[in-house]
mmCIF file of the N, C-alpha and C atoms, coordinates in Angstrom:
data_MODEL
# 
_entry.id   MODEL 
# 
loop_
_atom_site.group_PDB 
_atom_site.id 
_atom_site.type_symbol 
_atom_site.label_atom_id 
_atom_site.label_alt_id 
_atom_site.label_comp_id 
_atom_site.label_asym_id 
_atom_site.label_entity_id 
_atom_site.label_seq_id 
_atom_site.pdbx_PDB_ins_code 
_atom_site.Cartn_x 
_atom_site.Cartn_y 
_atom_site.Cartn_z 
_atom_site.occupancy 
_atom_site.B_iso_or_equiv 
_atom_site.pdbx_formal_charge 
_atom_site.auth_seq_id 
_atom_site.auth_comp_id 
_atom_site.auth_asym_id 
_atom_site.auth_atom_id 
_atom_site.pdbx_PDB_model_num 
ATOM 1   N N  . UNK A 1 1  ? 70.676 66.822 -184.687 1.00 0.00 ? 1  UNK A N  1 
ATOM 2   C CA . UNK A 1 1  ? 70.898 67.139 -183.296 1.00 0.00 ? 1  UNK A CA 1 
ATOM 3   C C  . UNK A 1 1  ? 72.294 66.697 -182.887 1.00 0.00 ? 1  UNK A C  1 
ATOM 4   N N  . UNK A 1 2  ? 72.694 67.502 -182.134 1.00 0.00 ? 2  UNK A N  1 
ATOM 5   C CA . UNK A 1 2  ? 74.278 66.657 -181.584 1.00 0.00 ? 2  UNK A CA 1 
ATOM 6   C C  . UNK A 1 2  ? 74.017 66.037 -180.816 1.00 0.00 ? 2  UNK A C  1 
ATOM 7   N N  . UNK A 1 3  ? 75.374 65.337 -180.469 1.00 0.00 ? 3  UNK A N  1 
ATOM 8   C CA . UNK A 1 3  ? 75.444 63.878 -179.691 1.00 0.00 ? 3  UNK A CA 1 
ATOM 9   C C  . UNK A 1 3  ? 75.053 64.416 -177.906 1.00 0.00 ? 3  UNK A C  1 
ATOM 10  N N  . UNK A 1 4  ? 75.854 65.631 -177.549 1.00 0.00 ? 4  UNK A N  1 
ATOM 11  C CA . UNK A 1 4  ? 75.139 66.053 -176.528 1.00 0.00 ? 4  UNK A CA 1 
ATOM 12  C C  . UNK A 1 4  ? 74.014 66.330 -175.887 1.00 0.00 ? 4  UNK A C  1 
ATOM 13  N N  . UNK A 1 5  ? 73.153 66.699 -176.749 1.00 0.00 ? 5  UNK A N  1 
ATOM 14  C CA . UNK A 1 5  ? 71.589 67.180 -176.705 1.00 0.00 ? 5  UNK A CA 1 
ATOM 15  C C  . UNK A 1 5  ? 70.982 66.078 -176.568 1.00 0.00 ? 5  UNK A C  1 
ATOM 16  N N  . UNK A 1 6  ? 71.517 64.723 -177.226 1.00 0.00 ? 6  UNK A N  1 
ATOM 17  C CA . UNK A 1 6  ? 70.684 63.493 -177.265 1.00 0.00 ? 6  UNK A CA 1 
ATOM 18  C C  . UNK A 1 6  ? 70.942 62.681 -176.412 1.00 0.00 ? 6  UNK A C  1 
ATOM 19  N N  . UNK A 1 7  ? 72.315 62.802 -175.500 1.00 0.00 ? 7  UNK A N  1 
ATOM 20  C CA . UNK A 1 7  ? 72.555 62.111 -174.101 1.00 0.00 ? 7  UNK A CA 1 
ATOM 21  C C  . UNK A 1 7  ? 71.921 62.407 -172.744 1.00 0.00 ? 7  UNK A C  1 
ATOM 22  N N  . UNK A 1 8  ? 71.548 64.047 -172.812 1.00 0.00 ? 8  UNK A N  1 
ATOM 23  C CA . UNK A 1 8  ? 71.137 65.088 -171.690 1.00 0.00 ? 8  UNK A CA 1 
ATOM 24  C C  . UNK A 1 8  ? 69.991 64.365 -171.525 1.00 0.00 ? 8  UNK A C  1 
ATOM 25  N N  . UNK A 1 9  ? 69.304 63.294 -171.184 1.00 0.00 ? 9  UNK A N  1 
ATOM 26  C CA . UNK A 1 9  ? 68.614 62.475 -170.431 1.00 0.00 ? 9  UNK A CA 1 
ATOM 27  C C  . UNK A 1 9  ? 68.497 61.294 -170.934 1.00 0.00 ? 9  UNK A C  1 
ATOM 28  N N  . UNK A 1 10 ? 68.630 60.485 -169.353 1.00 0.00 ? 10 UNK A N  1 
ATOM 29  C CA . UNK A 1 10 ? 68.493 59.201 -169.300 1.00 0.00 ? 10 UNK A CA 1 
ATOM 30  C C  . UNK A 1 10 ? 67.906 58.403 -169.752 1.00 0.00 ? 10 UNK A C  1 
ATOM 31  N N  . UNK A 1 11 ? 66.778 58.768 -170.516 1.00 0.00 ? 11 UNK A N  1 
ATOM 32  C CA . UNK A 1 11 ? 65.442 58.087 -170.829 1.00 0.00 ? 11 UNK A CA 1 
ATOM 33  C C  . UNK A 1 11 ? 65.883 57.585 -172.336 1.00 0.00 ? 11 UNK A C  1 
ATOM 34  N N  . UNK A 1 12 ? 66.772 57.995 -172.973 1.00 0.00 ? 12 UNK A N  1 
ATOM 35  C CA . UNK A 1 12 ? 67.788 57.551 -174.049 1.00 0.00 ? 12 UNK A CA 1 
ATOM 36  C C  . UNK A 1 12 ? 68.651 56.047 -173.831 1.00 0.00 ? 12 UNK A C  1 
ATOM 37  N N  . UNK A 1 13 ? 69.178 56.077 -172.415 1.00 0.00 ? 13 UNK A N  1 
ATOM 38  C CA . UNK A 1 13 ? 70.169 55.148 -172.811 1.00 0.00 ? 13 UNK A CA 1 
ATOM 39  C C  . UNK A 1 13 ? 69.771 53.700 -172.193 1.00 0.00 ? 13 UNK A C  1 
ATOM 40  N N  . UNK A 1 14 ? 68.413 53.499 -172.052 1.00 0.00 ? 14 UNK A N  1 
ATOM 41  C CA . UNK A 1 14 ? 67.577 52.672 -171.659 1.00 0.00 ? 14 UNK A CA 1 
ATOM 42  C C  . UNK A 1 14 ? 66.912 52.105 -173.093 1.00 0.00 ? 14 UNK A C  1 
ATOM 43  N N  . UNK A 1 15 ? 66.423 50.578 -172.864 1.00 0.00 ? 15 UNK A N  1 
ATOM 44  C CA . UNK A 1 15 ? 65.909 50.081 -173.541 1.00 0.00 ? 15 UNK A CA 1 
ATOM 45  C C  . UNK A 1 15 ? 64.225 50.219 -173.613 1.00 0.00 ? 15 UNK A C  1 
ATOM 46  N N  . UNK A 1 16 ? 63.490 50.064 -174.866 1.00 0.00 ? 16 UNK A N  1 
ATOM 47  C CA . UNK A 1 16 ? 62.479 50.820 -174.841 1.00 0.00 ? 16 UNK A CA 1 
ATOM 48  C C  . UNK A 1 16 ? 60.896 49.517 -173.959 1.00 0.00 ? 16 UNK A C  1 
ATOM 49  N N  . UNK A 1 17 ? 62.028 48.226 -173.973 1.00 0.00 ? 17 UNK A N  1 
ATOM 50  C CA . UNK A 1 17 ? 61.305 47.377 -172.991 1.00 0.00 ? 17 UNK A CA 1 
ATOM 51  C C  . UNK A 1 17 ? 61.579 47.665 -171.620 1.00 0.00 ? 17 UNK A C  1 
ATOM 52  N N  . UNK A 1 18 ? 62.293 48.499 -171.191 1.00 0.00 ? 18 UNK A N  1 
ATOM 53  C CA . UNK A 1 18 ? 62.798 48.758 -169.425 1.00 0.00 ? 18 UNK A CA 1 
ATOM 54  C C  . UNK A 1 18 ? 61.791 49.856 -169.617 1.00 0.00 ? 18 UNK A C  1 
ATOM 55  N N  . UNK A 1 19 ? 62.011 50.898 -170.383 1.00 0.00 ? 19 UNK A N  1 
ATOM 56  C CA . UNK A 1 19 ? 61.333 51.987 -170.335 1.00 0.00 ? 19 UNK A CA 1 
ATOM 57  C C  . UNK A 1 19 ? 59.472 51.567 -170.220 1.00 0.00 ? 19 UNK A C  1 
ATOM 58  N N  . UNK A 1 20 ? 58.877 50.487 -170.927 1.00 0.00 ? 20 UNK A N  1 
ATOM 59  C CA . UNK A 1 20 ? 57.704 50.179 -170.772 1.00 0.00 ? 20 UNK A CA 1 
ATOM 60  C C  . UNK A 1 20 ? 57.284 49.039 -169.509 1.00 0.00 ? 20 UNK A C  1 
ATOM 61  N N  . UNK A 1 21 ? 58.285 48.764 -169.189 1.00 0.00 ? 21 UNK A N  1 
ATOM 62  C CA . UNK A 1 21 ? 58.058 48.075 -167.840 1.00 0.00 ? 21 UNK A CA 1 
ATOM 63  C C  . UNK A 1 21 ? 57.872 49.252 -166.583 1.00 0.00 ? 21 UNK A C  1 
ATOM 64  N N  . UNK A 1 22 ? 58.681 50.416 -166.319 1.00 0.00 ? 22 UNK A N  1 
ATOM 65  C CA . UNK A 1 22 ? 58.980 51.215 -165.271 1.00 0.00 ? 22 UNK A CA 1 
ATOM 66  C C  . UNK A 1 22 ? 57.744 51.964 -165.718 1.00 0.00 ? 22 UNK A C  1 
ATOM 67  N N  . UNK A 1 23 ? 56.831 52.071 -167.072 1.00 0.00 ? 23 UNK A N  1 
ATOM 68  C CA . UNK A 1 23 ? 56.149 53.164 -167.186 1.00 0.00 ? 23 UNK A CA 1 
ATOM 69  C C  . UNK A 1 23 ? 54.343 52.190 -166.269 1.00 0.00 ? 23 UNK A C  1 
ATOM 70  N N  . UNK A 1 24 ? 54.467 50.948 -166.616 1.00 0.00 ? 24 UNK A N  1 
ATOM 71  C CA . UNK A 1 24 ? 53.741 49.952 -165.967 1.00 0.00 ? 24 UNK A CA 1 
ATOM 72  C C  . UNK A 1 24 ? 53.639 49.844 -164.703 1.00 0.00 ? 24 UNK A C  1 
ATOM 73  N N  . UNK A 1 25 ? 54.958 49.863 -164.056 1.00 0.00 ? 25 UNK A N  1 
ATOM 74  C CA . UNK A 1 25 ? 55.073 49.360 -162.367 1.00 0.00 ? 25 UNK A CA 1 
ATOM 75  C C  . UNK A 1 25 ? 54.764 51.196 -161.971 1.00 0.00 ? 25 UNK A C  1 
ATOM 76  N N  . UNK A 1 26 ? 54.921 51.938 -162.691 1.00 0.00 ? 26 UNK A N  1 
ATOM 77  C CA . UNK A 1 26 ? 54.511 53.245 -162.120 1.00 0.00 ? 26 UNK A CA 1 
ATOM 78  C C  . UNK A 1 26 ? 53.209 53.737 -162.270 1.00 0.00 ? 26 UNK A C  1 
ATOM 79  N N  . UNK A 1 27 ? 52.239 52.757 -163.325 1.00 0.00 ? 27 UNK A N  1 
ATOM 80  C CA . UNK A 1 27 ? 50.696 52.776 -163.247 1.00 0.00 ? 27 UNK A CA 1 
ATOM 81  C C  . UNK A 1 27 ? 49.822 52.181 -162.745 1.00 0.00 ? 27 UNK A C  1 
ATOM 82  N N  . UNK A 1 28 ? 50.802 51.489 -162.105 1.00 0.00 ? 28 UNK A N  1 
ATOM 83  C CA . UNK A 1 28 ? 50.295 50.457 -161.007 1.00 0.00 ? 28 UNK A CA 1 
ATOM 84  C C  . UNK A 1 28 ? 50.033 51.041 -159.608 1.00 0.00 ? 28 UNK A C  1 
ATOM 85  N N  . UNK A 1 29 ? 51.592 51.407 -159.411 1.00 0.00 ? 29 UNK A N  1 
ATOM 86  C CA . UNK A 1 29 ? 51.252 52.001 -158.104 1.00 0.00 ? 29 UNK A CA 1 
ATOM 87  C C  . UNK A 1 29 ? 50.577 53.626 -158.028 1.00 0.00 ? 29 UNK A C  1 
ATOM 88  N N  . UNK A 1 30 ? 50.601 54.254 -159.310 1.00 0.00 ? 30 UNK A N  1 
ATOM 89  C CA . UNK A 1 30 ? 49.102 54.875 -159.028 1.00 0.00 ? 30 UNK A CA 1 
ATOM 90  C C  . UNK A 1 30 ? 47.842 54.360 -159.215 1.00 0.00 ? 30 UNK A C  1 
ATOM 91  N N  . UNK A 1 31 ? 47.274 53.644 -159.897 1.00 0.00 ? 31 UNK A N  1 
ATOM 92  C CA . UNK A 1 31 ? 46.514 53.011 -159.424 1.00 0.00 ? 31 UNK A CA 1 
ATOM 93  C C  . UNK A 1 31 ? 45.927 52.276 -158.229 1.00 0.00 ? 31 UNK A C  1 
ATOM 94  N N  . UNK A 1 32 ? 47.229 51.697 -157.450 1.00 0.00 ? 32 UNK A N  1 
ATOM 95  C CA . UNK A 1 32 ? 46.851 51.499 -155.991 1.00 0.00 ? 32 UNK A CA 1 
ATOM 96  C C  . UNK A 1 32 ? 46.834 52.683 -155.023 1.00 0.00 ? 32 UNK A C  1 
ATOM 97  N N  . UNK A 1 33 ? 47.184 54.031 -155.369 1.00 0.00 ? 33 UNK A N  1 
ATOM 98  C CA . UNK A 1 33 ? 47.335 55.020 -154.658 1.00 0.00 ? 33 UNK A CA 1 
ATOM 99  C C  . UNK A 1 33 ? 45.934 55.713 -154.590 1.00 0.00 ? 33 UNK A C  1 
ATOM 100 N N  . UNK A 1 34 ? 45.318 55.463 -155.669 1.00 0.00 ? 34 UNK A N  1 
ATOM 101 C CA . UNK A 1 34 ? 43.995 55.718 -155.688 1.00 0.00 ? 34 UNK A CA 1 
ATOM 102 C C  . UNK A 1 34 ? 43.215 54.914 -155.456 1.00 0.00 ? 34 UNK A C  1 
ATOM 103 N N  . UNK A 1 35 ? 42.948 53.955 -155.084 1.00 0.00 ? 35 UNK A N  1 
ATOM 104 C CA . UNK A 1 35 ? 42.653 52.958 -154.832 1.00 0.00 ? 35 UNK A CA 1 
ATOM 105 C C  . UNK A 1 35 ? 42.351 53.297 -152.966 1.00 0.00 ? 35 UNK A C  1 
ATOM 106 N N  . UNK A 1 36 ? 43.561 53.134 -152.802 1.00 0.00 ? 36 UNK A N  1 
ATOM 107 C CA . UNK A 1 36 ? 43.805 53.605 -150.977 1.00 0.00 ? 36 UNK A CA 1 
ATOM 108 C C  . UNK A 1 36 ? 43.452 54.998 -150.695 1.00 0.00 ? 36 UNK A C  1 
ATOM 109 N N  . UNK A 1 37 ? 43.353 55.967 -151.911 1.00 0.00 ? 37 UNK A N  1 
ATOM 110 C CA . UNK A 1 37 ? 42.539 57.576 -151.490 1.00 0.00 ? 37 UNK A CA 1 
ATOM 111 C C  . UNK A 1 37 ? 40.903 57.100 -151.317 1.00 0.00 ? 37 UNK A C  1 
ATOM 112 N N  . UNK A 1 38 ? 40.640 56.145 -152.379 1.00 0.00 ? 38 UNK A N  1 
ATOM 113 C CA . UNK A 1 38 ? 39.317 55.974 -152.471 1.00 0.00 ? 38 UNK A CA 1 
ATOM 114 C C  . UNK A 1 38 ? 38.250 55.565 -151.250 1.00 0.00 ? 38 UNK A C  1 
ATOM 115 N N  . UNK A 1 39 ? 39.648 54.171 -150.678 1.00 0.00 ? 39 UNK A N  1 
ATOM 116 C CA . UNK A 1 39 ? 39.258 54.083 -149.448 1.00 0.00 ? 39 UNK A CA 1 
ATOM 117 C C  . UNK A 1 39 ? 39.085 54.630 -148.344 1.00 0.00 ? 39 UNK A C  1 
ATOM 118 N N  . UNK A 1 40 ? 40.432 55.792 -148.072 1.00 0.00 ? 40 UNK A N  1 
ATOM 119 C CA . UNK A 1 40 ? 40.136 56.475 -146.841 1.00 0.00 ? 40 UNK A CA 1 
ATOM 120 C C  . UNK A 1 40 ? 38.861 57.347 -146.907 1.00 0.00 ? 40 UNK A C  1 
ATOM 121 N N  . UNK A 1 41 ? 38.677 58.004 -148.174 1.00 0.00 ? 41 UNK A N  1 
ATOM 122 C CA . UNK A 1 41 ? 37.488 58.579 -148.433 1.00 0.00 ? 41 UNK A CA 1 
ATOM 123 C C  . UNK A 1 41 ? 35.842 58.270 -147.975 1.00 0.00 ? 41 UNK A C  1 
ATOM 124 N N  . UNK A 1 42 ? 36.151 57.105 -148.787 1.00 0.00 ? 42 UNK A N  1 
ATOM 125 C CA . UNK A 1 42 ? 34.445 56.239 -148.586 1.00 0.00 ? 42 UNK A CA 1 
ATOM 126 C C  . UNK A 1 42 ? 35.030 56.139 -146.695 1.00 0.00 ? 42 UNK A C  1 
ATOM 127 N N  . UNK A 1 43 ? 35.913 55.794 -146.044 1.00 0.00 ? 43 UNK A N  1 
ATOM 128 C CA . UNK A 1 43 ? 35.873 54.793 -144.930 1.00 0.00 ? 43 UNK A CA 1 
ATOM 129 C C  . UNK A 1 43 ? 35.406 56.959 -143.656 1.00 0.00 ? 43 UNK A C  1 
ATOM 130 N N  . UNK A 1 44 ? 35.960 58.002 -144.515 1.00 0.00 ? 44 UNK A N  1 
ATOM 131 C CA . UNK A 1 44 ? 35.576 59.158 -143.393 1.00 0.00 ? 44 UNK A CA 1 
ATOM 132 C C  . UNK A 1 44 ? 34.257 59.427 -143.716 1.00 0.00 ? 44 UNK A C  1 
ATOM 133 N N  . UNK A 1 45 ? 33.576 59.127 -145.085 1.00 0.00 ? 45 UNK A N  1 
ATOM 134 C CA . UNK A 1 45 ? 32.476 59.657 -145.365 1.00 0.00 ? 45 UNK A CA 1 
ATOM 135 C C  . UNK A 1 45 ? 31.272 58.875 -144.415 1.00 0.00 ? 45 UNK A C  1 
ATOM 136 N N  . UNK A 1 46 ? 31.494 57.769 -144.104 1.00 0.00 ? 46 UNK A N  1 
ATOM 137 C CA . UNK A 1 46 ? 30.817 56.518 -143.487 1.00 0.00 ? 46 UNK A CA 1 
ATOM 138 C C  . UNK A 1 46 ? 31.180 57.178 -141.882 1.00 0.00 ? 46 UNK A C  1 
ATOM 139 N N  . UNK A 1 47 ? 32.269 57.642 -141.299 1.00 0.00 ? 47 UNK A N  1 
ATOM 140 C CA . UNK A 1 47 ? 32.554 57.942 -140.136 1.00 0.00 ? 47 UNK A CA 1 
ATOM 141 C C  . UNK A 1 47 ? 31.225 59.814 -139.693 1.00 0.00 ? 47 UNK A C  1 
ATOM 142 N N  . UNK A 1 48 ? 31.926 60.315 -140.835 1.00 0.00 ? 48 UNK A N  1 
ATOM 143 C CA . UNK A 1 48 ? 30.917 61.566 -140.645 1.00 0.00 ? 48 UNK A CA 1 
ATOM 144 C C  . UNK A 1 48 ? 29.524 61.280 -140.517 1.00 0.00 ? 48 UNK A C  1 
ATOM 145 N N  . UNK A 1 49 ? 28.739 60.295 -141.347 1.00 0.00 ? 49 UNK A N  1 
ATOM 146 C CA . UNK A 1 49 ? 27.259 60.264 -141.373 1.00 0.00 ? 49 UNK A CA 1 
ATOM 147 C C  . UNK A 1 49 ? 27.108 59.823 -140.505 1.00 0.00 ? 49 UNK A C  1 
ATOM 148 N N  . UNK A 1 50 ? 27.786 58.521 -139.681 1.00 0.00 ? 50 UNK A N  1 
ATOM 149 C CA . UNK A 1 50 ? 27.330 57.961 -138.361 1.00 0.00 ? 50 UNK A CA 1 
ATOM 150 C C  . UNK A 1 50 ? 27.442 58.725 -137.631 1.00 0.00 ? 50 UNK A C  1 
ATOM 151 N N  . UNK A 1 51 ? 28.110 59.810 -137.374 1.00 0.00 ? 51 UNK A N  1 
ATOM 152 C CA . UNK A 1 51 ? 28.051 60.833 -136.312 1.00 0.00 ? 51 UNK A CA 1 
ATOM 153 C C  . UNK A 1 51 ? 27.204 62.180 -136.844 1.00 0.00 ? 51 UNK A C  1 
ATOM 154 N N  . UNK A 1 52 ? 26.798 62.724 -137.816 1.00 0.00 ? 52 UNK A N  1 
ATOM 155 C CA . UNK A 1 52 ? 25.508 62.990 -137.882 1.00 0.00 ? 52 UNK A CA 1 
ATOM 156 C C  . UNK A 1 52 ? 23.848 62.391 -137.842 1.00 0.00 ? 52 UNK A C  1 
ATOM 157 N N  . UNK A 1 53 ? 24.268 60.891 -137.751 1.00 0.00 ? 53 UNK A N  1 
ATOM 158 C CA . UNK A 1 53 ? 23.188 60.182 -137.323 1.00 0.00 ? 53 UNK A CA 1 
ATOM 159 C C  . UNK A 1 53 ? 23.074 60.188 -136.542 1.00 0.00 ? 53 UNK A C  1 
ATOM 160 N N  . UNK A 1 54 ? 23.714 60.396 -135.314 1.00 0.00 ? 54 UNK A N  1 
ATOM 161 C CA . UNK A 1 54 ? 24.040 60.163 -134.055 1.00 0.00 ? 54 UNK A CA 1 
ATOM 162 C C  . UNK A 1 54 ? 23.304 61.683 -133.257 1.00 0.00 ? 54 UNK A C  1 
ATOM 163 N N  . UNK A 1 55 ? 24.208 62.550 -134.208 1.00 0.00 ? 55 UNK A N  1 
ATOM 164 C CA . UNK A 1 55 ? 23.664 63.701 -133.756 1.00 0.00 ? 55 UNK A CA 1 
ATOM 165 C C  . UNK A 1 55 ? 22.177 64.232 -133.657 1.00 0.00 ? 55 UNK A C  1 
ATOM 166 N N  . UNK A 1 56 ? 21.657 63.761 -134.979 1.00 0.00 ? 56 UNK A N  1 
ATOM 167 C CA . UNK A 1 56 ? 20.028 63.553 -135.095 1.00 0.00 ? 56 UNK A CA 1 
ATOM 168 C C  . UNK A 1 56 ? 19.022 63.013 -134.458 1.00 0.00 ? 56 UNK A C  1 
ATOM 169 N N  . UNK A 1 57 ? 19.570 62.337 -133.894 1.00 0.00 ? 57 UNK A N  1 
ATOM 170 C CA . UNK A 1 57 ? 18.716 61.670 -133.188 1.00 0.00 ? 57 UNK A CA 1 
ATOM 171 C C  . UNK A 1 57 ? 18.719 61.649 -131.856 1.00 0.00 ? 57 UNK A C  1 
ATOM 172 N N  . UNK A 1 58 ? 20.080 62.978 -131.200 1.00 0.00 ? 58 UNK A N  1 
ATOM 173 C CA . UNK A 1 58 ? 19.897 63.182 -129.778 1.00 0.00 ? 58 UNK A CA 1 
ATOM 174 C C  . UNK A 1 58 ? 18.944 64.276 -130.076 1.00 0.00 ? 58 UNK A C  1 
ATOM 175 N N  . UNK A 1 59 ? 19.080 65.031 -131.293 1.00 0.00 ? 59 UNK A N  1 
ATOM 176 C CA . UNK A 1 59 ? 18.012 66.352 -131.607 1.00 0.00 ? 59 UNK A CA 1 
ATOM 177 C C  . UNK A 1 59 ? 16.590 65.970 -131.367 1.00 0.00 ? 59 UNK A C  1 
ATOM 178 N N  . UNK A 1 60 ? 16.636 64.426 -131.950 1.00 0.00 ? 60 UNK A N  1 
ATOM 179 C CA . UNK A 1 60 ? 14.701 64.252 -132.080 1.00 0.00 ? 60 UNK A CA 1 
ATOM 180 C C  . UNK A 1 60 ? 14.500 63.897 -131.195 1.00 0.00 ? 60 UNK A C  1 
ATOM 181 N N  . UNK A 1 61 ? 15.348 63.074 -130.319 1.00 0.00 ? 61 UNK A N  1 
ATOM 182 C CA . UNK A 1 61 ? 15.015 62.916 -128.819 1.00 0.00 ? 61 UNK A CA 1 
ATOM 183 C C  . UNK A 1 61 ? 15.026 64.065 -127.668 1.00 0.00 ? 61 UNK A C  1 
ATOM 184 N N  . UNK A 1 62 ? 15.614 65.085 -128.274 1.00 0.00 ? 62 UNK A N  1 
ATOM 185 C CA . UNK A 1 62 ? 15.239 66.356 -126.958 1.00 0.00 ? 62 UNK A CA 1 
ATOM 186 C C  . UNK A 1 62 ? 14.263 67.015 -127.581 1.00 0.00 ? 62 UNK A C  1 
ATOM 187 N N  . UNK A 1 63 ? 14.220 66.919 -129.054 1.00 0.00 ? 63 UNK A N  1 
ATOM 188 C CA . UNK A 1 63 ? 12.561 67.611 -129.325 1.00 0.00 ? 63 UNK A CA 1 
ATOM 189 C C  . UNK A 1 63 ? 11.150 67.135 -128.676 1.00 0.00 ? 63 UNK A C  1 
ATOM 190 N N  . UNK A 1 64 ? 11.577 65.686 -128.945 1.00 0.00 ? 64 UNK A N  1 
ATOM 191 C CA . UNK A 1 64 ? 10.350 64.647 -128.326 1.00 0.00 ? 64 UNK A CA 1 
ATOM 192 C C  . UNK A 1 64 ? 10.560 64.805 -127.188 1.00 0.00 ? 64 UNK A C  1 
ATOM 193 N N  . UNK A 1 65 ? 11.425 65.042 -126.313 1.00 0.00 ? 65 UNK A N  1 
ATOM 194 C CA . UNK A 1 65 ? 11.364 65.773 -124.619 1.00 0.00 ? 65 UNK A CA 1 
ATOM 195 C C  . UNK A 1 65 ? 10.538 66.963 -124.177 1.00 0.00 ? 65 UNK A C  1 
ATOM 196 N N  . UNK A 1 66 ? 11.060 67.938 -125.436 1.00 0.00 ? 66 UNK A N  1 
ATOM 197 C CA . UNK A 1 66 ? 10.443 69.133 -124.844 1.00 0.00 ? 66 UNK A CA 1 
ATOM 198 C C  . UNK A 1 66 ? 8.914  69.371 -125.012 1.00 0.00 ? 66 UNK A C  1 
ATOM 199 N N  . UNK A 1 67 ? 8.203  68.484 -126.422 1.00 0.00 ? 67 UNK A N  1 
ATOM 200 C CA . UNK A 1 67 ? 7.044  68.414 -126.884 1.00 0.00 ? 67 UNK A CA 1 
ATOM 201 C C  . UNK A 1 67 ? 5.951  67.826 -125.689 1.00 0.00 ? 67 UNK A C  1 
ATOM 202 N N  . UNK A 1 68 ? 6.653  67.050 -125.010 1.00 0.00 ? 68 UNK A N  1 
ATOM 203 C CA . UNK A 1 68 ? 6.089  65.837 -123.721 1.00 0.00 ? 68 UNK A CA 1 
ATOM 204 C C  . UNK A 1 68 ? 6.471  66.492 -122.750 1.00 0.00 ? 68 UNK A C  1 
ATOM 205 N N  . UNK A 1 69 ? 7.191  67.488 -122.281 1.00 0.00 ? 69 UNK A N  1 
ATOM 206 C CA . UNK A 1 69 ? 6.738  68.250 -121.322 1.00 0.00 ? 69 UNK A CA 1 
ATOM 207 C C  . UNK A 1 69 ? 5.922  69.298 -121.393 1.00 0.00 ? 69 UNK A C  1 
ATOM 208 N N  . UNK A 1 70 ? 5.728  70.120 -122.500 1.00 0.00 ? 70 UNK A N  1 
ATOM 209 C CA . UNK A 1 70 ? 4.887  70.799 -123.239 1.00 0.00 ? 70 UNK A CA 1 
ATOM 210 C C  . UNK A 1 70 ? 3.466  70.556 -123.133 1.00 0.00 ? 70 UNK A C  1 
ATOM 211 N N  . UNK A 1 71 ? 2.845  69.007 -123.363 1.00 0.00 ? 71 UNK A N  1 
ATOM 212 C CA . UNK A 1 71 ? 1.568  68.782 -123.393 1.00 0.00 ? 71 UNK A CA 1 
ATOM 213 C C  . UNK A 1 71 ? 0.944  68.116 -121.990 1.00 0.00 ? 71 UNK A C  1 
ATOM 214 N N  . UNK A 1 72 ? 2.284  68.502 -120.815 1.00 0.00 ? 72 UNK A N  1 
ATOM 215 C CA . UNK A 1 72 ? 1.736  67.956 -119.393 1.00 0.00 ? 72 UNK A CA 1 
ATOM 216 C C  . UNK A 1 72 ? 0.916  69.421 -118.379 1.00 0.00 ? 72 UNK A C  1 
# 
């Protein structure tokens, strides 16, 4: 290969301990990136059910309304 072809990226003129440190601190912070998806996730999934719980139970309470005016 020529000397050109083998300069045309950076990832050459680095040491192969820098190169395994940056490949580390960059699996890290995906790892915390998922980490913090995981959370917002679980933290809307918990927001949605309480408000379909919520919703359910104005349902069973106007069912149980209409049933009790029903049997007067």
């Amino acid at each position: 290969m020529s000397e050109q072809s083998t300069h045309k990226h950076g990832i050459f003129d680095k040491p192969l301990p820098v190169i395994l440190d940056e490949i580390q601190t960059a699996a890290a912070e995906a790892r915390k990136a998922a980490d913090d998806a995981k959370f917002a996730g679980e933290t809307a999934a918990a927001e949605v059910m309480r408000r379909f719980r919520k919703l359910f139970l104005k349902m069973a309470r106007d069912i149980q309304e209409q049933l009790s005016e029903g049997q007067k």
